[in-house]
C-alpha positions in Angstrom: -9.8 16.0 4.8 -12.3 17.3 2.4 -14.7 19.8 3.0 -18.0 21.4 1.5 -15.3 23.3 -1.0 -14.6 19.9 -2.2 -10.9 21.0 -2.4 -8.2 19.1 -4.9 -5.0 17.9 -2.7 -1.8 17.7 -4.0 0.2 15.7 -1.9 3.4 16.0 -3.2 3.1 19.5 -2.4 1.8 18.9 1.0 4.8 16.6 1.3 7.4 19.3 0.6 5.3 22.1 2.2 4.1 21.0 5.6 7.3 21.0 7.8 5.5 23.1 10.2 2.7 20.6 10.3 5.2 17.8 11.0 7.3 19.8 13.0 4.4 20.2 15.7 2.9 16.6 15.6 6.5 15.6 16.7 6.3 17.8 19.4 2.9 16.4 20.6 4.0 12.8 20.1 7.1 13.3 21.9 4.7 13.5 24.9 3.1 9.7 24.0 5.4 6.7 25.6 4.7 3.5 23.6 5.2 0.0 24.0 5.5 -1.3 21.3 2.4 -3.4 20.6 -0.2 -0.7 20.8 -2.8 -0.5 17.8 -3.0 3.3 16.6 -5.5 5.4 14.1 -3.9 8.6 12.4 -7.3 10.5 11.7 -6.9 13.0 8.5 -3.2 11.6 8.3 -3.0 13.0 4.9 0.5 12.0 2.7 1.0 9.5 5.9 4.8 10.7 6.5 3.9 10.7 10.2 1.7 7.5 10.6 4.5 5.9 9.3 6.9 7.2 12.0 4.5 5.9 14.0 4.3 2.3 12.7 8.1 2.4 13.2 7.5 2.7 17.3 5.2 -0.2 17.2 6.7 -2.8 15.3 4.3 -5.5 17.2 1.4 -3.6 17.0 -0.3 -1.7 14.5 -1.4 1.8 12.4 -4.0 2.5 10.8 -3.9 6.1 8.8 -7.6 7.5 7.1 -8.0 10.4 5.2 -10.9 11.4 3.3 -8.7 12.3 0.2 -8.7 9.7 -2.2 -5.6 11.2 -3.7 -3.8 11.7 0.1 -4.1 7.6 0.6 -3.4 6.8 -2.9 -0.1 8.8 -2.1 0.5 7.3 1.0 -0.3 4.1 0.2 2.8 4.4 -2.6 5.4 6.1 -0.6 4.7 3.6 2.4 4.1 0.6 0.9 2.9 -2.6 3.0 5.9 -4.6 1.7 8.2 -2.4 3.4 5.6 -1.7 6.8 3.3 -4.5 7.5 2.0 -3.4 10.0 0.7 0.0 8.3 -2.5 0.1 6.3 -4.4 3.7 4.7 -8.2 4.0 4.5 -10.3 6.0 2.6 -12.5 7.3 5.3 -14.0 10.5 6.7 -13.0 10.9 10.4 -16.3 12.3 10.6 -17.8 8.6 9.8 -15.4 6.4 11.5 -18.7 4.5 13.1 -20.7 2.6 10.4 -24.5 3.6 10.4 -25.6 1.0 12.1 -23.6 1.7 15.2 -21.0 -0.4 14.8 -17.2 0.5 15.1 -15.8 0.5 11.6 -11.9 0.4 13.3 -10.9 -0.5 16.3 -10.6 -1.6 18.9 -7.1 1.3 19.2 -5.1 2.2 22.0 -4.4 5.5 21.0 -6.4 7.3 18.5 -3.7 10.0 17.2 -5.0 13.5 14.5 -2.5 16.5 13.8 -3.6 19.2 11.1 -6.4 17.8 9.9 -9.6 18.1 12.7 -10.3 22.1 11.7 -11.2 20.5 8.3 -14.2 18.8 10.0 -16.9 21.0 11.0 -18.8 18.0 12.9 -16.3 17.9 15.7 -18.7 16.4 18.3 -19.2 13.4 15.4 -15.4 13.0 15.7 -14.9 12.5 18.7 -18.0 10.3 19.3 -16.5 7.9 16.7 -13.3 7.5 18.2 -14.5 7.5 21.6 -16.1 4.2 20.5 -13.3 2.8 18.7 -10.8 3.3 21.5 -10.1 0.6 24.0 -11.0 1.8 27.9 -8.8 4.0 28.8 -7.1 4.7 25.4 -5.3 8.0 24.5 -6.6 10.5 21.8 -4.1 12.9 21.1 -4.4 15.8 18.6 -3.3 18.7 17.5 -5.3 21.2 15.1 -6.0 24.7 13.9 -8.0 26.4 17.0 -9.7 29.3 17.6 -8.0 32.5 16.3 -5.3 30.6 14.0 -4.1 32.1 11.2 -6.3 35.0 11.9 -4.1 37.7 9.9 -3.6 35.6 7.0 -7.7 35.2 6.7 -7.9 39.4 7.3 -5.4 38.8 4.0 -7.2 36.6 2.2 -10.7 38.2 2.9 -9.5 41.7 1.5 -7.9 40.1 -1.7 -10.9 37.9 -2.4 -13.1 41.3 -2.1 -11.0 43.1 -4.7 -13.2 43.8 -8.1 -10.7 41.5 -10.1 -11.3 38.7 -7.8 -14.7 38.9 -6.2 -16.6 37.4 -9.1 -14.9 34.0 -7.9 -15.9 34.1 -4.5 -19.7 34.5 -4.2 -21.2 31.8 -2.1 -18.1 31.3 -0.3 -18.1 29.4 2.9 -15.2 29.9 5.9 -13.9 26.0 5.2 -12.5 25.4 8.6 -13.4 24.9 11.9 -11.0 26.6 14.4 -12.7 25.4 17.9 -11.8 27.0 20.8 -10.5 24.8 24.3 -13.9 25.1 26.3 -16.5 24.4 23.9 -14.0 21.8 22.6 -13.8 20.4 26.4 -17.5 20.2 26.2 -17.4 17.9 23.6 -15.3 15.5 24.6 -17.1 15.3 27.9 -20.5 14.3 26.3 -18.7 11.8 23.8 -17.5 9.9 27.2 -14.0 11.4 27.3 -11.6 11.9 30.5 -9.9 15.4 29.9 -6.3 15.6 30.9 -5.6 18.7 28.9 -7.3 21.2 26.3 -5.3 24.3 25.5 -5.1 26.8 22.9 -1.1 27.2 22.0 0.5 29.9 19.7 2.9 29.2 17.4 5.0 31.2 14.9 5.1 30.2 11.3 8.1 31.7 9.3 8.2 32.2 5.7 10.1 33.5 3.1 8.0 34.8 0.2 8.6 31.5 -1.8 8.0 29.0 1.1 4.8 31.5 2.2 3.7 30.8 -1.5 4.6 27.0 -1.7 2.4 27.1 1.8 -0.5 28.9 0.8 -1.0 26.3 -2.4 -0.5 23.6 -0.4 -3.1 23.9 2.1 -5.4 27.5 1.2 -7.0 25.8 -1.9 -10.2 26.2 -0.7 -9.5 30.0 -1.7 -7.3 29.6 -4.6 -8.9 26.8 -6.0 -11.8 28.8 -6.9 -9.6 31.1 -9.0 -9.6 29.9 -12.8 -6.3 27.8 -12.5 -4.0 30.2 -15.6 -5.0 33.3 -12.7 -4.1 31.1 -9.3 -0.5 32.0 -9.5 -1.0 35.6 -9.5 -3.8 35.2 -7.2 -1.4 33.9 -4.2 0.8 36.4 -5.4 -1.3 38.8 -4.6 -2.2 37.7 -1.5 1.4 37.3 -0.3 2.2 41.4 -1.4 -0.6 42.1 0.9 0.4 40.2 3.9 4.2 41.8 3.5 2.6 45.3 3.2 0.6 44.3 6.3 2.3 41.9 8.1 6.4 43.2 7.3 8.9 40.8 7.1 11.5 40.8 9.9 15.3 41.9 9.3 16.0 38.7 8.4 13.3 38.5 5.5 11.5 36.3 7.3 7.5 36.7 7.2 5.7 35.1 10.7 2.5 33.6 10.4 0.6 33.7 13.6 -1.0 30.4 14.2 -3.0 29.1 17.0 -3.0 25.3 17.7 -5.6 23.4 19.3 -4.1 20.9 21.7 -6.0 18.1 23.4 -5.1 14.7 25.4 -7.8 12.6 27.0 -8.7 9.2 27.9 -11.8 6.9 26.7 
């Protein structure tokens, strides 16, 4: 899951940080029947809590979780070790590069070719899904779920005014947007020229909530291409900044709570 940012992951924040992540992969999978024998890739599966749900529904088959963060498999490879789940195995690989050079598939051949939170973090898209279109079986499933078009678009309004502020702005020149939110057409497009059959390609709101502390603990868990930037004794009162100024714009409800708008990317299709 890097990007041109080249972003640091912490993945035992992202472990205690991400329910909202989790929380909507489950949803997504609870759509996927399984036999039991299928062979699976998690693409960008990150701390590998989920791929390792996974390897529990397919105790004759198995999963295969890549990540392009060195310290995201290390992690994963450690919490879910092969002694406990044989049939799991983490890879060091950019879902962008899941094809060798030479053409070949790298992985494979999969049944179903799984990705939730991590695709926005790859800008080549079309390279994505070429790779796995060629690593899936005939007629296996990709599901995925991912930041789309107009996700988290208040929070970036947030983020863009804070970063522009004299204190900050020093930090942020040369600064590139490190995500790519697709949208369901274009993104429709591209699976149709990688060889796909479309079943479904939506754009699906969702509501985030926060408290200030949990906004915080989810701001340094997966904004670090902004806050990262910021010399690391200023970071703190950086996102603290940056939360002030999404209250003030953005006020909490009367229970406290502060909603994040988020816009997820949802796609199921067939090689």
């Amino acid at each position: 899951m890097r990007n041109e940012n080249q972003v640091r992951w912490v993945p035992s924040d992202y472990a205690t940080s991400s329910t909202g992540q989790s929380t909507w992969a489950r949803e997504l999978l609870s759509h996927v029947s399984l036999k039991g024998d299928e062979v699976i890739l998690d693409v960008g599966c990150g701390n590998g809590q989920i791929t390792a749900e996974l390897s529990r529904c397919v105790p004759q088959g198995r999963v295969i979780g890549i990540d392009a963060s060195p310290e995201m498999i290390e992690f994963a490879r450690k919490a879910f070790p092969q002694r406990h789940f044989p049939n799991l195995e983490f890879l060091t690989r950019d879902g962008q590069a899941i094809v060798t050079g030479d053409g070949s598939a790298a992985i494979g051949p999969c049944d179903l070719a799984f990705s939730n939170a991590a695709l926005h973090w790859m800008h080549d898209q079309p390279a994505v899904l070429r790779g796995l279109h060629q690593v899936l079986r005939p007629g296996g499933r990709l599901i995925v779920s991912a930041g789309g078009r107009g996700n988290a678009a208040g929070m970036i309004e947030v983020m863009n005014a804070v970063m522009s502020r004299s204190e900050w702005r020093e930090f942020f020149v040369e600064f590139r947007f490190p995500w790519q939110f697709s949208g369901a057409d274009e993104f429709r497009e591209w699976l149709l020229a990688a060889g796909f059959s479309v079943q479904r390609v939506e754009l699906a709101p969702k509501q985030m909530p926060h408290n200030r502390t949990s906004l915080t603990a989810w701001l340094r868990t997966t904004w670090m291409p902004y806050w990262q930037r910021v010399p690391t004794d200023r970071s703190a009162a950086f996102l603290s900044e940056v939360v002030d100024e999404y209250a003030r714009r953005f006020p909490p409800d009367s229970d406290g709570k502060l909603a994040v708008s988020m816009v997820r990317l949802e796609v199921e299709a067939t090689a």
